[in-house]
C-alpha positions in Angstrom: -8.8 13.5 -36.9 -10.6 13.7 -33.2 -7.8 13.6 -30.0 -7.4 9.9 -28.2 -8.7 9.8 -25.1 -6.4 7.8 -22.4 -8.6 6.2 -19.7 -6.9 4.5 -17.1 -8.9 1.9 -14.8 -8.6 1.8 -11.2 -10.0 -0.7 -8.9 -10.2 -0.3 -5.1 -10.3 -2.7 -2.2 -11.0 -2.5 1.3 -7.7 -3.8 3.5 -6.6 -5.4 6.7 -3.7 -3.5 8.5 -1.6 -6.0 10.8 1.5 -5.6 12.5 2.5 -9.0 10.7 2.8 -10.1 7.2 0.4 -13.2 8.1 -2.6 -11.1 9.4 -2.3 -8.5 6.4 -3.9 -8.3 3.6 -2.5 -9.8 0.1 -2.5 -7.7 -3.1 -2.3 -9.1 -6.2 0.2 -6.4 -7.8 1.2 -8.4 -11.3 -1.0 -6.4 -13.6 -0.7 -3.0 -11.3 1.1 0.4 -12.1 0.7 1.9 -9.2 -1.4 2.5 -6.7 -2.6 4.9 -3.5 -3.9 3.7 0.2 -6.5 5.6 1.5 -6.7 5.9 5.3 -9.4 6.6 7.2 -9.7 9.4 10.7 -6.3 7.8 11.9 -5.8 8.1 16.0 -2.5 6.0 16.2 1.2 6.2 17.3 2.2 3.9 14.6 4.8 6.2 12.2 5.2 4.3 9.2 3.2 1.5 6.6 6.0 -0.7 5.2 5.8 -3.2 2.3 6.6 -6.1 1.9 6.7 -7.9 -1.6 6.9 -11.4 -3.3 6.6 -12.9 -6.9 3.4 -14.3 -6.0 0.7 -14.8 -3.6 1.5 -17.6 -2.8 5.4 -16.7 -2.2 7.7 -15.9 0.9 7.4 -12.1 1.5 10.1 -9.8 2.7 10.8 -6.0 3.1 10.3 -4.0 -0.2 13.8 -1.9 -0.6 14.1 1.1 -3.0 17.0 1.3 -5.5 19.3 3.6 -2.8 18.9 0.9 -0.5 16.5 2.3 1.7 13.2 1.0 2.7 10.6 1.7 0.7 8.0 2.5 3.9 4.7 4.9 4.1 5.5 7.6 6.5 2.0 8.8 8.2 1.0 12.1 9.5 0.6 12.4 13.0 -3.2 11.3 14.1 -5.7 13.1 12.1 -9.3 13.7 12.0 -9.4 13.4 7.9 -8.9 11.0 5.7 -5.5 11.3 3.8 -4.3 9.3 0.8 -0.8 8.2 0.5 1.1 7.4 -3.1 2.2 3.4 -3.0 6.2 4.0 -3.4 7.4 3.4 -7.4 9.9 0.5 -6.0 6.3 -1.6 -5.4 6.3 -1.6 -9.6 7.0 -5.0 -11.3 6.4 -7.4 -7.6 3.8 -10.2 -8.2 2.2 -9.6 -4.7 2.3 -6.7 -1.7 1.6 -6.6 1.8 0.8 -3.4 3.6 2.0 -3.7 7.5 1.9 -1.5 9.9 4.8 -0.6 11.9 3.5 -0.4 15.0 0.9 -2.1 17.3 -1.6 1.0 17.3 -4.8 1.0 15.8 -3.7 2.1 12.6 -7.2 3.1 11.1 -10.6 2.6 10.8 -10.9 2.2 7.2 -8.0 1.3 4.6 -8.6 1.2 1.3 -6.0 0.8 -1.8 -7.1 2.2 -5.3 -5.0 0.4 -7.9 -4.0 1.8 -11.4 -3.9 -0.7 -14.2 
């Protein structure tokens, strides 16, 4: 009997970083695990990514909340001339749609890019 082999697929898109919900980008998160945002050289005073989540697309967002209660934000490493990935938080699991935002009005980064897991 030869081993299974377990491939999980992963599909990566290039995103917008606003400070609102509106000028975001919208991620379809339905048939997502998880996921990871990739930031490029970041040069920024913003501190933190937060998410905000719906059932759909389509839906009214708000602030994604962990199960303690607290919000379920990316905290960023100071400014930085490489690239650094961040894990999406596990309370993103099981929305229909996501919203990255950043928390400040600093350029947040030249390139921003989320891998999803399926």
């Amino acid at each position: 009997m030869s081993d299974s082999k377990i491939r999980r697929k992963f599909k990566s898109l290039s995103v917008t970083l606003s400070t609102t919900t509106a000028g975001s980008t919208t991620l379809r998160w339905d048939d997502v695990a998880g996921g990871t945002l990739l930031m490029g050289t970041v040069a920024t005073n913003a501190t933190s990514i937060q998410l905000w989540a719906s059932d759909s697309t389509a839906g009214a967002f708000g602030r994604l909340y962990d199960s303690a209660g607290s919000v379920a934000d990316i905290t960023l490493a100071a400014s930085t001339t490489e690239a650094r990935v961040y894990a999406l938080p596990d309370a993103a699991y099981g929305v229909g749609a996501l919203k990255l935002v950043a928390g400040q009005a600093a350029g947040t980064a030249a390139t921003c890019i989320v891998t999803l897991k399926t």
